[in-house]
N, C-alpha and C positions, 0 to 999 in steps of 0.2 A: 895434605896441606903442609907446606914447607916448612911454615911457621910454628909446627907440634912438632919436626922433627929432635929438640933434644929432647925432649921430655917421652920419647918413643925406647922400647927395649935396647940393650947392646945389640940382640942379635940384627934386630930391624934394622937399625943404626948402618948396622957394618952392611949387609943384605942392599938397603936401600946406595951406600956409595960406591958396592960393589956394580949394579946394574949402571949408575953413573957414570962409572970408569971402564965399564967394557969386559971387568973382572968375573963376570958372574956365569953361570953353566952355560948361557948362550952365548956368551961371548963377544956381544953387541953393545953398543952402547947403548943406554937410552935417556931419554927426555920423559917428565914426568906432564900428563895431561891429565886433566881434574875437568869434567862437565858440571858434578856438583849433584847430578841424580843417580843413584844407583842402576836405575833402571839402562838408562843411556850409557853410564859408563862401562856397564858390565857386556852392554849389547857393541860398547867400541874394541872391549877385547876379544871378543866373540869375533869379530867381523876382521880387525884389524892386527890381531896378537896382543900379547904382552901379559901384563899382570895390576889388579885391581888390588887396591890394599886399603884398608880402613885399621890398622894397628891400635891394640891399646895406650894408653898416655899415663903416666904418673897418677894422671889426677880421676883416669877412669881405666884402671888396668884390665879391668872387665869389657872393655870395647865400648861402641856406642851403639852400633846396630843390632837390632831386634832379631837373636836367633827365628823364633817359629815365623813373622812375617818377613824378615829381607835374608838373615843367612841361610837356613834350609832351603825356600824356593831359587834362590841362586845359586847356592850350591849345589843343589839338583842336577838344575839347565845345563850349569859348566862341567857337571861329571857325563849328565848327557849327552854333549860335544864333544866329550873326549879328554875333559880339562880335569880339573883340582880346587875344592872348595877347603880353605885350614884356617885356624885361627893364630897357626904361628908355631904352636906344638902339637896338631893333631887334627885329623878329618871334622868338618864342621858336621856332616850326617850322622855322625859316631855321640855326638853331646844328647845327652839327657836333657832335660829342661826340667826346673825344679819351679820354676814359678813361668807363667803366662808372657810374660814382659822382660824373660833374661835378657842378659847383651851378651856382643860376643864379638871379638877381633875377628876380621875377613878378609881373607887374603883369596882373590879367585883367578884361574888362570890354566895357565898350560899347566902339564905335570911336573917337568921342567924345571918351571918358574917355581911354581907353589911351594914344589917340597923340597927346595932347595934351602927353604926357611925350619924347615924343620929339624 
């Protein structure tokens, strides 16, 4: 969402107007598309390329999505395609969970894309 972009990390920041500018390890430009479901969006990089991002904010640096129900099984799927599940610094299958309901920034994609954030 465009409109959380300042309140998003430096690194997202610079990440997010590198892939805008052409700048970034693929060297394409891109355009940013938002379905609004996780499920859809992740099934449009799957299908179509690129990279899915749901980034911390100021106001919830913790993320917003639900490590054990949406980032683990999608990070799963996208390592099982060949892709990259991260929260920004670090593999999402790699977190412990300390409570039932963590959050957690999610960035899914090619490998490329992913850990170019990192």
């Amino acid at each position: 969402n465009e409109a959380n972009f300042h309140d998003f990390s430096a690194p997202v920041r610079r990440y997010l107007d590198a892939l805008k500018e052409g700048s970034s390890a693929t060297g394409m430009r891109s355009t940013a598309r938002y379905i609004g479901a996780l499920v859809g969006d992740v099934h449009n990089v799957l299908i179509n390329g690129g990279i899915y991002g749901y980034p911390g904010t100021r106001t919830q640096p913790g993320g917003k999505l639900r490590l054990l129900y949406e980032g683990n099984p999608m990070a799963m799927i996208m390592e099982q395609a060949g892709g990259a599940g991260s929260t920004g610094t670090g593999r999402i299958l790699d977190i412990q969970p300390k409570e039932i309901h963590d959050r957690t920034p999610m960035f899914l994609g090619s490998i490329e894309n992913v850990f170019e954030l990192d």
